[in-house]
N, C-alpha and C positions, 0 to 999 in steps of 0.2 A: 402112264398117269394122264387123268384127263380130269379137264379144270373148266368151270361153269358157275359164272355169277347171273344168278336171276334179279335184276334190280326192283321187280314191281312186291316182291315179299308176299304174292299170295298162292292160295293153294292151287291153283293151275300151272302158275309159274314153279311152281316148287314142283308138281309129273311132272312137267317141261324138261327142269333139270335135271330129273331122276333119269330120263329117257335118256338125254342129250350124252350125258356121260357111260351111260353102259352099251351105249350104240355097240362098239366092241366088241365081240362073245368072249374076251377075255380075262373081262373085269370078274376081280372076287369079293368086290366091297366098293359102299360107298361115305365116304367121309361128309356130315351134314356142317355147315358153321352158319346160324340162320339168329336173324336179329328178333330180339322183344317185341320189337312194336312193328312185326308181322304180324300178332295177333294171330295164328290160324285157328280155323274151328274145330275142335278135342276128337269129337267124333269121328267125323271125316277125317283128321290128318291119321287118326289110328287105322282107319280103313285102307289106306293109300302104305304105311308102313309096314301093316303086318300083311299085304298082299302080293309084296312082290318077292321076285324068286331068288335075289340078292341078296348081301349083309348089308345092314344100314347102321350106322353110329355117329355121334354126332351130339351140339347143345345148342344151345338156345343161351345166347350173350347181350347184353347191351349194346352191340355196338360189333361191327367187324373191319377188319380191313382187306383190301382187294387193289392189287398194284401198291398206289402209293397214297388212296384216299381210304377216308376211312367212313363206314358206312352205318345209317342208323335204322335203317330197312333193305331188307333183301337177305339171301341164301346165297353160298357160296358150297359149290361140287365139288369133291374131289373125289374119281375113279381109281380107283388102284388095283394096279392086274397083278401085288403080288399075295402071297400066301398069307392068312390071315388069321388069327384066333378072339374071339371074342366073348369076356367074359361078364355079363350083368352081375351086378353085386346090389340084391336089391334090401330095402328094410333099413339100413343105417342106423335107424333108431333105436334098433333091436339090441337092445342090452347083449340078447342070446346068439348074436350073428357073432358064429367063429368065421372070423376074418384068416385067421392064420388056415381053417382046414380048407377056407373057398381057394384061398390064394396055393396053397402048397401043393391042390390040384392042378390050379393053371400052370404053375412050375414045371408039372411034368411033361408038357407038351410045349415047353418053350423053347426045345433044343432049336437049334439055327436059327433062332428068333432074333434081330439086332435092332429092334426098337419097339417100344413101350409107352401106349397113350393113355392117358385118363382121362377120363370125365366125370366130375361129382360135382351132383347138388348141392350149391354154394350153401342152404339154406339146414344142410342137415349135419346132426351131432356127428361126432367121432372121425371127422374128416383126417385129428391128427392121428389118429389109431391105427386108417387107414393106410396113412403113409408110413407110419413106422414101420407098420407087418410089409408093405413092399419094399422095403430097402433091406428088413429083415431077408425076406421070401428069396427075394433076387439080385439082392449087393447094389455095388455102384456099376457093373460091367454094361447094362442097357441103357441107350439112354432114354429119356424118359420125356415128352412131349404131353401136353394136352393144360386143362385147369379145371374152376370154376366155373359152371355154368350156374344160369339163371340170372334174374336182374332185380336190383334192392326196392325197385319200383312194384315187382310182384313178385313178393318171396316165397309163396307156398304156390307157387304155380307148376305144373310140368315142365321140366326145361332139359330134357335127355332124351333122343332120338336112339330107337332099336325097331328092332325087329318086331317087338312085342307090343310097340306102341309108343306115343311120349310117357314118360317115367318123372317121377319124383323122389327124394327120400331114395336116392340108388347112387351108384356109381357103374359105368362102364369102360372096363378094361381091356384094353387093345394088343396085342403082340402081332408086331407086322415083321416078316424077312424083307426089310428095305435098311438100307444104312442111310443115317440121316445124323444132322450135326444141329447144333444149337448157334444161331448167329447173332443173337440180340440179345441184349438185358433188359428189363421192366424196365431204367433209367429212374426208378424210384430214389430219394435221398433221404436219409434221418434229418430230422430238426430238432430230436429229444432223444433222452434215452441212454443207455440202455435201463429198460425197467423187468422185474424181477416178476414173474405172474405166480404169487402167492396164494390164490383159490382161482379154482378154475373146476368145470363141470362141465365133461361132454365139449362142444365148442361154445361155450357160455367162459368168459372171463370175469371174474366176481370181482378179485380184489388184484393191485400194481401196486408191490411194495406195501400191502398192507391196509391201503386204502382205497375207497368203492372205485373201480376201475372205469367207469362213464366217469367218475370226476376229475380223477388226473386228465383224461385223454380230453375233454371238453377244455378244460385249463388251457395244455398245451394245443390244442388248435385253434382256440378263441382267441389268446394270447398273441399267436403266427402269424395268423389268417385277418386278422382284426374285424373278424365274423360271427356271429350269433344264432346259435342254435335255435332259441326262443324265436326270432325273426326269419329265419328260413327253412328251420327244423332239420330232421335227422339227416335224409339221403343231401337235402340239398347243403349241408358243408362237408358232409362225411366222404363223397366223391371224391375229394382232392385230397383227403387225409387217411390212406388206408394205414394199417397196421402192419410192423414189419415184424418176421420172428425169425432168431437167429438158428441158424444150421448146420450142420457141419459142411456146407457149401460156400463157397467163396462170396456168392449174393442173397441177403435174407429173400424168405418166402413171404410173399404179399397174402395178407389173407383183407378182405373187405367187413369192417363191423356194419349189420344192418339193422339193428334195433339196440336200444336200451332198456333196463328194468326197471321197476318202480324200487330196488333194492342196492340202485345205481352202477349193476352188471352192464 
């Protein structure tokens, strides 16, 4: 495994690091963690992706960390010399996307496989649908690394690194033969709740307990935060107040609200 932080975030720096880690001839893939406000330019970063002779995956976050700082520009490399499969899952939106026959495929080729990455577009429906057919597909026995990409500053932006180019509106799934452990928790804590999601559509929350779902949650963080949505609007109080949803996991799953409705979804 080989490891390479580009600090200047732009697209020279980003060959630089392409190069720098597959120096190798044994790399099978390269893991992309690259920040929003690198901004590159769509055309050219597609040129640079889809031309070389490697795997590439990878998102696009607000923010990364590297050692012990945490960074708001720049790409971070990871090489990996082992065995790899990677599966684009694109459309999300697609009402008509069988999720279960994409995924039951990957399954077959996941023998000796002991970890599992995702990456989905923060910004697209059906994300929970997603994860249910992979706990369906492949149990609890893999574990399971990756998130959310994109950032709530540009939500309908490309923010998925492939082969095929940046992506949107997709998800990319990973099966690597490496054993890997989980050694942190998000450090998220409840300050409300538990609340009961009573209509819901696609990743759209209508109504909590009955009532327009933007009202309780605005309540409850106006109320905490002694902050105002009106005066700093959506992303800037919504950062510190994500939404937690309970699992059959010992830690809720964070998911980030990035818009509201005029129907108070």
């Amino acid at each position: 495994m080989h490891i390479h932080m580009d600090l200047a975030g732009s697209l020279p720096g980003f060959e630089r690091g392409l190069e720098t880690v597959t120096r190798d001839g044994d790399i099978q893939g390269v893991l992309v963690l690259s920040c929003a406000a690198n901004d590159f330019p769509f055309f050219e970063m597609n040129l640079v992706l889809r031309t070389r002779p490697f795997t590439i995956f990878g998102g696009i976050f607000p923010s990364i960390v590297y050692g012990t700082r945490r960074f708001e520009r720049g790409t971070i490399f990871v090489g990996l010399s082992r065995a790899l499969k990677v599966v684009v899952i694109p459309s999300l939106s697609d009402e008509e996307m069988n999720l279960r026959k994409v995924l039951g495929s990957a399954a077959l080729d996941s023998e000796g496989m002991k970890t599992m990455m995702l990456f989905v577009d923060r910004s697209s429906p059906n994300i929970g649908s997603l994860v249910d057919e992979l706990t369906s597909t492949f149990g609890v026995g893999m574990n399971c690394l990756g998130g959310a990409t994109g950032s709530p500053a540009m939500p309908q932006n490309p923010c998925l690194f492939s082969n095929d180019g940046l992506l949107d509106d997709a998800a990319i799934l990973v099966l690597l033969d490496l054993e890997s452990g989980i050694g942190v928790s998000h450090g998220w804590e409840s300050i409300r709740g538990p609340y009961r999601v009573t209509e819901s559509e696609g990743n759209v929350i209508r109504t909590l307990d009955w009532k327009p779902a933007f009202e309780v949650y605005r309540d409850v963080v106006e109320t905490h935060s002694g902050r105002r949505f009106a005066e700093e609007g959506f992303w800037g109080v919504t950062r510190s107040y994500p939404l937690g949803v309970t699992k059959t996991a010992i830690e809720k799953v964070v998911r980030d609200p990035f818009d509201s409705g005029p129907d108070g979804s």
